[in-house]
mmCIF file as Biopython writes it, N, C-alpha, C and O atoms, coordinates in Angstrom:
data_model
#
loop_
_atom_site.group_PDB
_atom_site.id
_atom_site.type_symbol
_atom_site.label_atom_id
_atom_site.label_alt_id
_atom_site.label_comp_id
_atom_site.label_asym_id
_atom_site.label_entity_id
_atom_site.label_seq_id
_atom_site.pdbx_PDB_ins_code
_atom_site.Cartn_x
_atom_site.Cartn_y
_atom_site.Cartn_z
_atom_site.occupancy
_atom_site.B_iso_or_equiv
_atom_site.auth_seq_id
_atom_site.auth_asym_id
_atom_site.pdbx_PDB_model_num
ATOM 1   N N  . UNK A ? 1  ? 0.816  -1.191  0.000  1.0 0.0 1  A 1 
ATOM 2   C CA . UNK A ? 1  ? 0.000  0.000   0.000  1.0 0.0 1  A 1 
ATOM 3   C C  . UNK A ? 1  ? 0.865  1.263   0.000  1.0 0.0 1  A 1 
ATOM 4   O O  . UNK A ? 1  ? 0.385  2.275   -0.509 1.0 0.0 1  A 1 
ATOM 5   N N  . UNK A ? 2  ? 2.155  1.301   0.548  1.0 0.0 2  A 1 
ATOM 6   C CA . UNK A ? 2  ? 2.998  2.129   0.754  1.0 0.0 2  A 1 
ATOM 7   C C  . UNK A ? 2  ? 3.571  2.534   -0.624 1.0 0.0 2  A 1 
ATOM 8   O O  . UNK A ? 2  ? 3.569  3.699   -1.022 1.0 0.0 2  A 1 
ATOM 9   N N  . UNK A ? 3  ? 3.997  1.623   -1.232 1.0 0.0 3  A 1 
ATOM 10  C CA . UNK A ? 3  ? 4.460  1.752   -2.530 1.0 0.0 3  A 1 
ATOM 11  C C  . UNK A ? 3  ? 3.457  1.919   -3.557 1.0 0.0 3  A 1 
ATOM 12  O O  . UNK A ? 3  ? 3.875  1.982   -4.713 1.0 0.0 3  A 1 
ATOM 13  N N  . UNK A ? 4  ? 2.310  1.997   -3.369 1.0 0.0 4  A 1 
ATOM 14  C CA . UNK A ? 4  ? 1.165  2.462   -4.237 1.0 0.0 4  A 1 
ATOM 15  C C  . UNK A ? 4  ? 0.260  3.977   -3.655 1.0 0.0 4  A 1 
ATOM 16  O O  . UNK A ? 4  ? -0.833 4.241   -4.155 1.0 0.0 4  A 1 
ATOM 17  N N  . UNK A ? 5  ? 0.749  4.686   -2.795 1.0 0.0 5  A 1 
ATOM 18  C CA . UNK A ? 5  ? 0.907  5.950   -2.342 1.0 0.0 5  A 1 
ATOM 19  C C  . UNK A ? 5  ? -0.789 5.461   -1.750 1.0 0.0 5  A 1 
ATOM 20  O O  . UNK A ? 5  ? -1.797 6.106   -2.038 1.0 0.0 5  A 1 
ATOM 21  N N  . UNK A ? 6  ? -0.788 4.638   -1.189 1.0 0.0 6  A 1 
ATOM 22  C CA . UNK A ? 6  ? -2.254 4.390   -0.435 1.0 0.0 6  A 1 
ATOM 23  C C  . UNK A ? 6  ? -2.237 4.645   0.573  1.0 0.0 6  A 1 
ATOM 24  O O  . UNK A ? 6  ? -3.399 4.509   0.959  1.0 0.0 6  A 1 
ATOM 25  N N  . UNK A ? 7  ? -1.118 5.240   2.054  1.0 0.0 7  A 1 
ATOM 26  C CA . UNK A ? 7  ? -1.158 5.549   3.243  1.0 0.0 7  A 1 
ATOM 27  C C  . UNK A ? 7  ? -1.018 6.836   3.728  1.0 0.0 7  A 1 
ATOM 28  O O  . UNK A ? 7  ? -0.050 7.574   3.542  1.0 0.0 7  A 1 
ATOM 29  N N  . UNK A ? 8  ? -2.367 7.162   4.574  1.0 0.0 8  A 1 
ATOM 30  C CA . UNK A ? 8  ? -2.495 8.786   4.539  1.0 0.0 8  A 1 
ATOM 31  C C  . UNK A ? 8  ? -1.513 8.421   6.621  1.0 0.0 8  A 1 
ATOM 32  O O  . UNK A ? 8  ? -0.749 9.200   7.191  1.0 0.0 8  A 1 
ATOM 33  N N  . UNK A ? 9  ? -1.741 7.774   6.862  1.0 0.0 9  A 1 
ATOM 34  C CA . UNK A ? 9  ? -1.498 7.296   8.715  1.0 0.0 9  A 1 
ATOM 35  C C  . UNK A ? 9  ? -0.655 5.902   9.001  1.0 0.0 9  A 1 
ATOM 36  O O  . UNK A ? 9  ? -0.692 4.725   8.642  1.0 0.0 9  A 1 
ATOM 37  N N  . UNK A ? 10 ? 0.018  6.638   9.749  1.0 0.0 10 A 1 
ATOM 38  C CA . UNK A ? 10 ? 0.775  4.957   10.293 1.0 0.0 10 A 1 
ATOM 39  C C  . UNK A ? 10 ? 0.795  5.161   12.034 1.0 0.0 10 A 1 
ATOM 40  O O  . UNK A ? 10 ? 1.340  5.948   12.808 1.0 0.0 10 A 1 
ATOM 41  N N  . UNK A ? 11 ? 0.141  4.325   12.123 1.0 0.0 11 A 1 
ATOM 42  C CA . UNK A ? 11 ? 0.078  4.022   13.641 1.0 0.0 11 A 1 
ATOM 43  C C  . UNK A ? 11 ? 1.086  2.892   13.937 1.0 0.0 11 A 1 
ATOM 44  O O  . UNK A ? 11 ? 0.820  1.727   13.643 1.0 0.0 11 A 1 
ATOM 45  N N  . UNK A ? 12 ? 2.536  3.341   14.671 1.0 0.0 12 A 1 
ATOM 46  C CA . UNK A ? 12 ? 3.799  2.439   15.203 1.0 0.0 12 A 1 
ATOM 47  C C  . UNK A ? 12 ? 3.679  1.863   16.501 1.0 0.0 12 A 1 
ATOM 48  O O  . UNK A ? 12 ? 4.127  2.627   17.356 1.0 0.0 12 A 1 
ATOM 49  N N  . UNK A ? 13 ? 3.220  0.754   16.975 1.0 0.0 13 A 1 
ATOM 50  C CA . UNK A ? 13 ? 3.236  0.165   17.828 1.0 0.0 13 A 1 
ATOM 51  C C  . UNK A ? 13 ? 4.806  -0.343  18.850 1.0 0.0 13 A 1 
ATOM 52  O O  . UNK A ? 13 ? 5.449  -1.284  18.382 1.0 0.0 13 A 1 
ATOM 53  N N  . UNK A ? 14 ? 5.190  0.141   19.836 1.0 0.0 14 A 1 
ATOM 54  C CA . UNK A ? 14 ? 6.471  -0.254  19.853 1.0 0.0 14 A 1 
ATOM 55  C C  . UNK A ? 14 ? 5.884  -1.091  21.798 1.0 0.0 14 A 1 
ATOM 56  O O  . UNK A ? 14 ? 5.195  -0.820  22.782 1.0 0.0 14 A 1 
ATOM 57  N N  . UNK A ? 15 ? 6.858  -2.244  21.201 1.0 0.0 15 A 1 
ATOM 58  C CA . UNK A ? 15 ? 6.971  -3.207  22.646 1.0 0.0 15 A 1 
ATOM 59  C C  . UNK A ? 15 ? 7.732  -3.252  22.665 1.0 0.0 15 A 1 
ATOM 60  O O  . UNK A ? 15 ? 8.320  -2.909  21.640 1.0 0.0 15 A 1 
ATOM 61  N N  . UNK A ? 16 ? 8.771  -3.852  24.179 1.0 0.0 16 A 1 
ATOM 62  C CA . UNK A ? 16 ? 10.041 -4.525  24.021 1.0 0.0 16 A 1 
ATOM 63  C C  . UNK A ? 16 ? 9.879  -5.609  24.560 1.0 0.0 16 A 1 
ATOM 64  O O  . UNK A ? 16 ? 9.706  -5.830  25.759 1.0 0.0 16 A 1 
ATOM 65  N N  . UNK A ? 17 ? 9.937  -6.499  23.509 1.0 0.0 17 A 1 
ATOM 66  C CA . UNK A ? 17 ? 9.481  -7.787  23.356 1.0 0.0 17 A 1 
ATOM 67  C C  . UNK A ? 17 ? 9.923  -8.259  22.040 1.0 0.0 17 A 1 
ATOM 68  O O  . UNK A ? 17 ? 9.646  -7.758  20.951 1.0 0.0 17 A 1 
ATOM 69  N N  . UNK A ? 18 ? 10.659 -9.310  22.287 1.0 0.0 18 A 1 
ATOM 70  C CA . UNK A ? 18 ? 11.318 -9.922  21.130 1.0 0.0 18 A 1 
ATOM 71  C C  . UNK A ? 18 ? 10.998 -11.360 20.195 1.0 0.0 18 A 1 
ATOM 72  O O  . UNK A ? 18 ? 11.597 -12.429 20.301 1.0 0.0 18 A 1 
ATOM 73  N N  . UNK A ? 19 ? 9.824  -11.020 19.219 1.0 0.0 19 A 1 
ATOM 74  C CA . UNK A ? 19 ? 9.458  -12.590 18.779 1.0 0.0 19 A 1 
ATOM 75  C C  . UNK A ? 19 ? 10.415 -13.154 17.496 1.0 0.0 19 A 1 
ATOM 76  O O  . UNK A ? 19 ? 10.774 -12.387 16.602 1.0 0.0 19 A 1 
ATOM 77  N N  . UNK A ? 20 ? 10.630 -13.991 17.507 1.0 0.0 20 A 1 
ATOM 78  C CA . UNK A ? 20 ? 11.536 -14.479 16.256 1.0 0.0 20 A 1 
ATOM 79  C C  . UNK A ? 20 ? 10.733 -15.715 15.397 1.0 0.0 20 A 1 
ATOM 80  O O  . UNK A ? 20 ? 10.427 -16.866 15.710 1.0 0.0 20 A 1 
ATOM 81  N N  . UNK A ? 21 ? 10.580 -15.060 14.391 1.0 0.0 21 A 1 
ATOM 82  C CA . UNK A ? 21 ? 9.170  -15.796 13.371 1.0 0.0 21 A 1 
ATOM 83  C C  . UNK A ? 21 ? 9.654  -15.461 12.078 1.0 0.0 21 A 1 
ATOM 84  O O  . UNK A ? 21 ? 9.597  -14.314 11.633 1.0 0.0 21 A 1 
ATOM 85  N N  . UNK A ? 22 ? 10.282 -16.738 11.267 1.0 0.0 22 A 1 
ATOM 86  C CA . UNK A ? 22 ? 10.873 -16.429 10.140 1.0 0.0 22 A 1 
ATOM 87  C C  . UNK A ? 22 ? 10.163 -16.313 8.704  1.0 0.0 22 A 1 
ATOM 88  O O  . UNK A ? 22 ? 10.502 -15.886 7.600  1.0 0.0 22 A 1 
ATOM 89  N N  . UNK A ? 23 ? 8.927  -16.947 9.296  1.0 0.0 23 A 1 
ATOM 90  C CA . UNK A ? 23 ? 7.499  -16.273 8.356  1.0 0.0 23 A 1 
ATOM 91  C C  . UNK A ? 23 ? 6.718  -15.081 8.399  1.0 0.0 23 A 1 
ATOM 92  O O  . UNK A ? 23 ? 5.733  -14.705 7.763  1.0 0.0 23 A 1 
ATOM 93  N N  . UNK A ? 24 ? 7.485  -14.527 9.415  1.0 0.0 24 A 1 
ATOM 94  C CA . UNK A ? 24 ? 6.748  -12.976 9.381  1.0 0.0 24 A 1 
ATOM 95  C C  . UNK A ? 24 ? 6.748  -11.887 8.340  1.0 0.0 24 A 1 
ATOM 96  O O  . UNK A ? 24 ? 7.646  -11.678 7.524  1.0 0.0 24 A 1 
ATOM 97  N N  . UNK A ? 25 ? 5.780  -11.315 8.458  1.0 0.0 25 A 1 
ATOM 98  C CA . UNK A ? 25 ? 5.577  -10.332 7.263  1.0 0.0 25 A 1 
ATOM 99  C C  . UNK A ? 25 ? 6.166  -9.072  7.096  1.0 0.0 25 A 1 
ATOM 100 O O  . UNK A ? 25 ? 5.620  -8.141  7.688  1.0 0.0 25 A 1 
ATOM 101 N N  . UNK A ? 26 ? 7.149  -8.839  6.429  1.0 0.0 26 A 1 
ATOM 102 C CA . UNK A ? 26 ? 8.242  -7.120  7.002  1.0 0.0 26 A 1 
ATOM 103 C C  . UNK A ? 26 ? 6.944  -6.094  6.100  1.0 0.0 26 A 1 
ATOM 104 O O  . UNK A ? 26 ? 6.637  -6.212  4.913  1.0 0.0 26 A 1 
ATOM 105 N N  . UNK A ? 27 ? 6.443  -5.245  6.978  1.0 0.0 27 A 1 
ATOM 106 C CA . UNK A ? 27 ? 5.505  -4.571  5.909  1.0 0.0 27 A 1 
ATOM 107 C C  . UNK A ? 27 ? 6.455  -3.556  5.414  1.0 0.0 27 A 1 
ATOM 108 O O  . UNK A ? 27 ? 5.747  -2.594  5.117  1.0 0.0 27 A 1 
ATOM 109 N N  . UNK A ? 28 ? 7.729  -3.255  5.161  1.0 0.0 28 A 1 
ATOM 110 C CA . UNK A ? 28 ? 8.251  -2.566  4.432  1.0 0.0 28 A 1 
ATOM 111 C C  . UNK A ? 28 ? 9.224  -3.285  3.469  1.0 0.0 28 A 1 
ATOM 112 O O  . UNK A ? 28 ? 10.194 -2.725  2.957  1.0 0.0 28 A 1 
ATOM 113 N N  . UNK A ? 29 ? 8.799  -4.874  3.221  1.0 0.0 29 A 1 
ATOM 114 C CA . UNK A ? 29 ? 9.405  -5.557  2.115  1.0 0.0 29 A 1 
ATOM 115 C C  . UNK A ? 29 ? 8.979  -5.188  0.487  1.0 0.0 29 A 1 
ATOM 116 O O  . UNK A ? 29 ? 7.810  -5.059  0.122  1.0 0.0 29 A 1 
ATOM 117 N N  . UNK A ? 30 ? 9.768  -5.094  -0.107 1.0 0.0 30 A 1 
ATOM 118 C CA . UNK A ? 30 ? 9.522  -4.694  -1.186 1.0 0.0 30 A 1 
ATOM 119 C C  . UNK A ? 30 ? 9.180  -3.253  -1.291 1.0 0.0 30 A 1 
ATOM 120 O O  . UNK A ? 30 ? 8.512  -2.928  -2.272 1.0 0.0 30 A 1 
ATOM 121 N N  . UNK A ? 31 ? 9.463  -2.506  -0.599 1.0 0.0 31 A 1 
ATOM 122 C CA . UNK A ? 31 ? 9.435  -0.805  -0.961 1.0 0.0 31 A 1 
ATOM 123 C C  . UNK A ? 31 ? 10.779 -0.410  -0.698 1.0 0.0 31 A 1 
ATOM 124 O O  . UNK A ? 31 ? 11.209 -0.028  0.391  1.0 0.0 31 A 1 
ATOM 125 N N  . UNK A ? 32 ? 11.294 -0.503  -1.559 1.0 0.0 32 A 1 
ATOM 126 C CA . UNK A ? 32 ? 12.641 0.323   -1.902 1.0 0.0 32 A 1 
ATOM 127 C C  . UNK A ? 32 ? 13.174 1.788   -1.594 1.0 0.0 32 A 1 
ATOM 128 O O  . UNK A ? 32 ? 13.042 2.442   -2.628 1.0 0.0 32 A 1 
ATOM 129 N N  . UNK A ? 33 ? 13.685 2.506   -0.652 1.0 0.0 33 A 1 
ATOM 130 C CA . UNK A ? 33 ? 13.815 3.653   -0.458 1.0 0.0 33 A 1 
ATOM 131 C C  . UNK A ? 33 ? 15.173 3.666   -1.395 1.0 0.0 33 A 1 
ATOM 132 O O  . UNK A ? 33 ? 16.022 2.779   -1.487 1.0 0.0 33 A 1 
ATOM 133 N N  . UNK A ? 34 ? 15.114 5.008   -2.096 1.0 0.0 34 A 1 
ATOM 134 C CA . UNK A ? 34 ? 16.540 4.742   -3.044 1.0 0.0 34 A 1 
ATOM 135 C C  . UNK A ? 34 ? 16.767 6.306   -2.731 1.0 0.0 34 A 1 
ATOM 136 O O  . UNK A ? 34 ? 17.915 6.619   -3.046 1.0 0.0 34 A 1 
ATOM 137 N N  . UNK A ? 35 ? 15.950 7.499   -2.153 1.0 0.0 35 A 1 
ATOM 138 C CA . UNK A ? 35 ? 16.555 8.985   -2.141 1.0 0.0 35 A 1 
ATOM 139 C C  . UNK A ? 35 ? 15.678 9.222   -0.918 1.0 0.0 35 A 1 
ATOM 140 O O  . UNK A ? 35 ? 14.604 8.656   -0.711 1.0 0.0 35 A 1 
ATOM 141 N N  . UNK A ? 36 ? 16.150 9.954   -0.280 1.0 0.0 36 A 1 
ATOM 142 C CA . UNK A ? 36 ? 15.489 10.342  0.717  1.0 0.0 36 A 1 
ATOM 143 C C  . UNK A ? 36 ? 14.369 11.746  0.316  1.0 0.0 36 A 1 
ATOM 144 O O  . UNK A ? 36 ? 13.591 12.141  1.185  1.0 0.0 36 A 1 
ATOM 145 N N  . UNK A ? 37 ? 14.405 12.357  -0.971 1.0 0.0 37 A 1 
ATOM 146 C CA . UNK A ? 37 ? 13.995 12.958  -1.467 1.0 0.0 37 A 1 
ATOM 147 C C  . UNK A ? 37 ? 13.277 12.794  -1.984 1.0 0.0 37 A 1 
ATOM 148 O O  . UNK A ? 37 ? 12.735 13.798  -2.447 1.0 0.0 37 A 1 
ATOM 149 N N  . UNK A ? 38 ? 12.842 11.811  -2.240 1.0 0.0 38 A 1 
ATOM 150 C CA . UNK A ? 38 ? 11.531 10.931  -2.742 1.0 0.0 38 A 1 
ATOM 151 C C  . UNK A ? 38 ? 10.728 10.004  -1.812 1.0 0.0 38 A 1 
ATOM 152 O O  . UNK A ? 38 ? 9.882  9.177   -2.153 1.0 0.0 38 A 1 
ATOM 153 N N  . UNK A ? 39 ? 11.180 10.319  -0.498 1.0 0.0 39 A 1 
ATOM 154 C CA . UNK A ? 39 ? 10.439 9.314   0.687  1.0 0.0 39 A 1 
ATOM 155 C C  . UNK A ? 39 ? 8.721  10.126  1.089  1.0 0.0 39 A 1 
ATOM 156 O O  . UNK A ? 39 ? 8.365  11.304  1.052  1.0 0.0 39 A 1 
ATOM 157 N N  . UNK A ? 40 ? 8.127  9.098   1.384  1.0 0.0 40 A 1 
ATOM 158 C CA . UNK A ? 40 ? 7.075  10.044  2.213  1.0 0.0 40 A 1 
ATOM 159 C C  . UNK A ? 40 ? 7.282  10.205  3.439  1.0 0.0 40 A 1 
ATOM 160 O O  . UNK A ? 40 ? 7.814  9.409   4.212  1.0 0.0 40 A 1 
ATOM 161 N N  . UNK A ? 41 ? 6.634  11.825  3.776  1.0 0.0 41 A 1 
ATOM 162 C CA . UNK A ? 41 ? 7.039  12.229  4.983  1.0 0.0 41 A 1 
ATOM 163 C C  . UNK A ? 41 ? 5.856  12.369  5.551  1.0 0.0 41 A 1 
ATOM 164 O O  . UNK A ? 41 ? 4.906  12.981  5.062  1.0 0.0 41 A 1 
ATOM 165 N N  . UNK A ? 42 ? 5.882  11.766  6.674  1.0 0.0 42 A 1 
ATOM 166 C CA . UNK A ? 42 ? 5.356  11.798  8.090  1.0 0.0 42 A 1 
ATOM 167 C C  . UNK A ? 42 ? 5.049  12.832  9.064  1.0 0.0 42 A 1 
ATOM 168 O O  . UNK A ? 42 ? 5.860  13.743  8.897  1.0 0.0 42 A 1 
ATOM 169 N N  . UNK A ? 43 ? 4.280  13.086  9.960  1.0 0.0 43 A 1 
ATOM 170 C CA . UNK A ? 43 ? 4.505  14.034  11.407 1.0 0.0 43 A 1 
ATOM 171 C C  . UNK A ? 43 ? 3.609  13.324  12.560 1.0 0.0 43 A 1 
ATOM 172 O O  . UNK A ? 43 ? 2.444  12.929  12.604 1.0 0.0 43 A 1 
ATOM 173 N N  . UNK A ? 44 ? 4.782  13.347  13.546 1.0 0.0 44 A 1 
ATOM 174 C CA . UNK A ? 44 ? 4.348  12.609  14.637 1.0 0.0 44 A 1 
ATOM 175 C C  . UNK A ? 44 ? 3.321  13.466  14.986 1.0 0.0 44 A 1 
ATOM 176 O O  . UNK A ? 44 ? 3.480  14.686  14.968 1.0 0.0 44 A 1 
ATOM 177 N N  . UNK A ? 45 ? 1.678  12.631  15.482 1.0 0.0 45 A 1 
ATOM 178 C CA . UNK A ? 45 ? 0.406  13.752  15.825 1.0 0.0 45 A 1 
ATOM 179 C C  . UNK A ? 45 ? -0.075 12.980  17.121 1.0 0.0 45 A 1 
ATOM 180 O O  . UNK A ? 45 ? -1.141 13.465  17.501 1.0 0.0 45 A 1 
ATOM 181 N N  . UNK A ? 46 ? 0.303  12.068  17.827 1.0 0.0 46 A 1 
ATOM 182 C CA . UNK A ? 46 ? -0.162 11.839  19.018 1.0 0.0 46 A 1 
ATOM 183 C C  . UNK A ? 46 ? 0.974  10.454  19.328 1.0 0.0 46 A 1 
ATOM 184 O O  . UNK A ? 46 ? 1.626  10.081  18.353 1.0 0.0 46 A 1 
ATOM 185 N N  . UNK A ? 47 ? 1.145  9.870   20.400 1.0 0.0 47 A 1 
ATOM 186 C CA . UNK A ? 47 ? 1.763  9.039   21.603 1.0 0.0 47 A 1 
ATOM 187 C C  . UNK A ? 47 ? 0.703  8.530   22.428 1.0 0.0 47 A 1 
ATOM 188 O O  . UNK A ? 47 ? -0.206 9.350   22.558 1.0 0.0 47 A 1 
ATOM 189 N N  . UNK A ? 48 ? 0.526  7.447   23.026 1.0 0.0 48 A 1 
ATOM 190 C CA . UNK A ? 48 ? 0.022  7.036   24.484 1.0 0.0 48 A 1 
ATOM 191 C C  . UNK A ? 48 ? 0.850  5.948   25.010 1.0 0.0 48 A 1 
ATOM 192 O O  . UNK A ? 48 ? 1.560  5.232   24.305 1.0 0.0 48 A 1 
ATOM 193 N N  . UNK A ? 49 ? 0.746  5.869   26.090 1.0 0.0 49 A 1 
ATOM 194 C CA . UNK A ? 49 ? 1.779  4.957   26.863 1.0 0.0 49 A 1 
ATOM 195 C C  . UNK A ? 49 ? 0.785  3.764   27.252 1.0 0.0 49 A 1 
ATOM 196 O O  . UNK A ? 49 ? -0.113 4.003   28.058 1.0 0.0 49 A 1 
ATOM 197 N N  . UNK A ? 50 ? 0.940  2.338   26.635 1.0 0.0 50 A 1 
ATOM 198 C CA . UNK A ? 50 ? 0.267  1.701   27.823 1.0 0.0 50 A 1 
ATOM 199 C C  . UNK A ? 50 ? 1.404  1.059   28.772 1.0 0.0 50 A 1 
ATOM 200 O O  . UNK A ? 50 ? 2.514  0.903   28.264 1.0 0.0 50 A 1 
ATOM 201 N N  . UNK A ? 51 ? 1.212  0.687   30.076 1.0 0.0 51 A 1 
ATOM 202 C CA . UNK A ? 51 ? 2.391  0.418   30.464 1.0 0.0 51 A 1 
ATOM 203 C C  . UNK A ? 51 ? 3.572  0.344   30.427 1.0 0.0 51 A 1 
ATOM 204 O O  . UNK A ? 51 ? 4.144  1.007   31.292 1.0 0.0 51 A 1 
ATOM 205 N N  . UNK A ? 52 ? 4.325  -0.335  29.602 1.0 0.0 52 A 1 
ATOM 206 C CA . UNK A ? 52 ? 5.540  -0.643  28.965 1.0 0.0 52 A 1 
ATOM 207 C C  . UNK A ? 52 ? 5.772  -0.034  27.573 1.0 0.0 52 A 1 
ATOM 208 O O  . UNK A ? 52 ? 6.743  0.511   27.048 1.0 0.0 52 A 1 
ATOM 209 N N  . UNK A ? 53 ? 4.249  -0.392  27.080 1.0 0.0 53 A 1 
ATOM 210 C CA . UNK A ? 53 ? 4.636  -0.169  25.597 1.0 0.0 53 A 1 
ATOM 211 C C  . UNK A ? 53 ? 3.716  1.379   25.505 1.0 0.0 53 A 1 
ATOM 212 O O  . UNK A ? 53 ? 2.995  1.929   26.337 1.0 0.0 53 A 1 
ATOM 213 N N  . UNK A ? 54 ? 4.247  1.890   23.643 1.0 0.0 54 A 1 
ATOM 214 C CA . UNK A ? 54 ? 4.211  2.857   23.223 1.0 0.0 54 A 1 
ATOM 215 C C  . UNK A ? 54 ? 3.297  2.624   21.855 1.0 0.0 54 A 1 
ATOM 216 O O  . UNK A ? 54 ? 3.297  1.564   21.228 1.0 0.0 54 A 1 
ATOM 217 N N  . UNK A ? 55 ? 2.468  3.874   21.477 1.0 0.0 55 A 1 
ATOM 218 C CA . UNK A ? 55 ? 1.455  3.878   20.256 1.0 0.0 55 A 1 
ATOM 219 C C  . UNK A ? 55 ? 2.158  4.896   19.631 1.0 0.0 55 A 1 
ATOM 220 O O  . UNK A ? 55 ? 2.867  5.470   20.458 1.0 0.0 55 A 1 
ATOM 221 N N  . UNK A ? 56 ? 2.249  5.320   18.610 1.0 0.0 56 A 1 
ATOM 222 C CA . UNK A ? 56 ? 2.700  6.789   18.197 1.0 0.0 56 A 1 
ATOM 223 C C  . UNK A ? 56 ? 1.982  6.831   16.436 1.0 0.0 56 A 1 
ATOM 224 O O  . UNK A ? 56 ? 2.060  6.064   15.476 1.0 0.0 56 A 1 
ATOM 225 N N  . UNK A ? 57 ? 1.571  7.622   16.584 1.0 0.0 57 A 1 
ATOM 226 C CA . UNK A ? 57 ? 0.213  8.203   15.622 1.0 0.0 57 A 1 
ATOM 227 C C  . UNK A ? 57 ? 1.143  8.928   14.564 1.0 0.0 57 A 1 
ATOM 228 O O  . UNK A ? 57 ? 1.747  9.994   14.689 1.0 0.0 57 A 1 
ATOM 229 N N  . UNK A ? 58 ? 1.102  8.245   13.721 1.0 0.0 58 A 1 
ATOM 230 C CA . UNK A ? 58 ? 1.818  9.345   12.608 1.0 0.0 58 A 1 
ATOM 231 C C  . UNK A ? 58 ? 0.757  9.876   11.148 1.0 0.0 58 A 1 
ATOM 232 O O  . UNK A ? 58 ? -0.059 9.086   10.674 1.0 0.0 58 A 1 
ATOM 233 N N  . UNK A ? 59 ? 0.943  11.319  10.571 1.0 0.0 59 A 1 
ATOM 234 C CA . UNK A ? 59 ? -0.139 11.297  9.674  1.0 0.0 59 A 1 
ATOM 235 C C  . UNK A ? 59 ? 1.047  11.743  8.387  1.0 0.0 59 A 1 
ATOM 236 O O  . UNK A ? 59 ? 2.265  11.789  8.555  1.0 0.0 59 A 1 
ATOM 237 N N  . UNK A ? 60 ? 0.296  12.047  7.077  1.0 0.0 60 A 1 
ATOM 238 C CA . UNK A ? 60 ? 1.011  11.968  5.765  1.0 0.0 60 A 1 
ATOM 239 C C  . UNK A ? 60 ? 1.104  13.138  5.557  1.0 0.0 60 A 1 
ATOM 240 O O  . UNK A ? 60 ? 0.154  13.692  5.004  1.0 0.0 60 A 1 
ATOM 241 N N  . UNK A ? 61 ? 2.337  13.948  5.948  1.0 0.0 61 A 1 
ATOM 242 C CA . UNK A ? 61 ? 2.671  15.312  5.576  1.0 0.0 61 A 1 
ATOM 243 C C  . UNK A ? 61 ? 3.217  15.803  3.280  1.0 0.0 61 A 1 
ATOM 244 O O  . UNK A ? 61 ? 3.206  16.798  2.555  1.0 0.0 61 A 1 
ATOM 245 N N  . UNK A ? 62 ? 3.577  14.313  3.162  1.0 0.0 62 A 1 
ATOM 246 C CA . UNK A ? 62 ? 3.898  15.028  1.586  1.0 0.0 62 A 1 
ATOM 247 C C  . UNK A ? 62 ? 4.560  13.761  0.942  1.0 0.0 62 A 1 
ATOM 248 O O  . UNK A ? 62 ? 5.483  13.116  1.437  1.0 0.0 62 A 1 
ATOM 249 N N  . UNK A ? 63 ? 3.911  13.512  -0.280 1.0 0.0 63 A 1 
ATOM 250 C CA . UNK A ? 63 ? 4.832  12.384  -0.718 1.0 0.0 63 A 1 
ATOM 251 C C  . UNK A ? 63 ? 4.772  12.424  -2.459 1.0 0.0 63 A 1 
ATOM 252 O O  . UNK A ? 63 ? 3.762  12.708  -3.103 1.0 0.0 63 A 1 
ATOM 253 N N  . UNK A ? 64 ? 5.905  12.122  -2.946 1.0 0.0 64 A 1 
ATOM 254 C CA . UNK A ? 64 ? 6.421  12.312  -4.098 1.0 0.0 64 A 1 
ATOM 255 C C  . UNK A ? 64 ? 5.217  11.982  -4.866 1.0 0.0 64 A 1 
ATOM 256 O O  . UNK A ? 64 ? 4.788  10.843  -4.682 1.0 0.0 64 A 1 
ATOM 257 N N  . UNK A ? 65 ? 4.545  12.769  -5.731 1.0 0.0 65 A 1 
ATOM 258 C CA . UNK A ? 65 ? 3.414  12.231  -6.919 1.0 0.0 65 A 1 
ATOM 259 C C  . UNK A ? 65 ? 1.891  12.633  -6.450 1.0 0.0 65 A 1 
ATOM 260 O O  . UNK A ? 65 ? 0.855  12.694  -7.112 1.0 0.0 65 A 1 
ATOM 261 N N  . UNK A ? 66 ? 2.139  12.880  -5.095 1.0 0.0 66 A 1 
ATOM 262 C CA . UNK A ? 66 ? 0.171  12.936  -4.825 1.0 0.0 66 A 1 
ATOM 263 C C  . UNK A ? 66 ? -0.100 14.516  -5.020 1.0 0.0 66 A 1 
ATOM 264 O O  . UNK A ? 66 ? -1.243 14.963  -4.924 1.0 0.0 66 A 1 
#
């Protein structure tokens, strides 16, 4: 979806917690960053803490073509 300019939000989930699953899905496989000048850019718009772990709300500030 990333590479087809379909994401206006990315919501980053962060744990520290370590699973090792060699069938897992990298959702940034197959999107090639080759310039940083051509990346889409982001702005962090909210955080919440649950206990340990972290949410962080990101929305779609500008991306090459839209």
């Amino acid at each position: 979806m990333m590479k087809e300019k379909l994401v206006d939000e990315i919501n980053l989930f962060i744990c520290p917690s370590v699973i090792i699953d060699d069938n897992g899905i990298n959702v940034f496989d197959s999107f090639a960053l080759e310039e940083i000048e051509n990346s889409m850019q982001f702005k962090l718009v909210n955080t919440k803490e649950f206990d340990n772990d972290v949410l962080h709300k990101y929305t779609l500030l500008s991306s090459p073509g839209i």
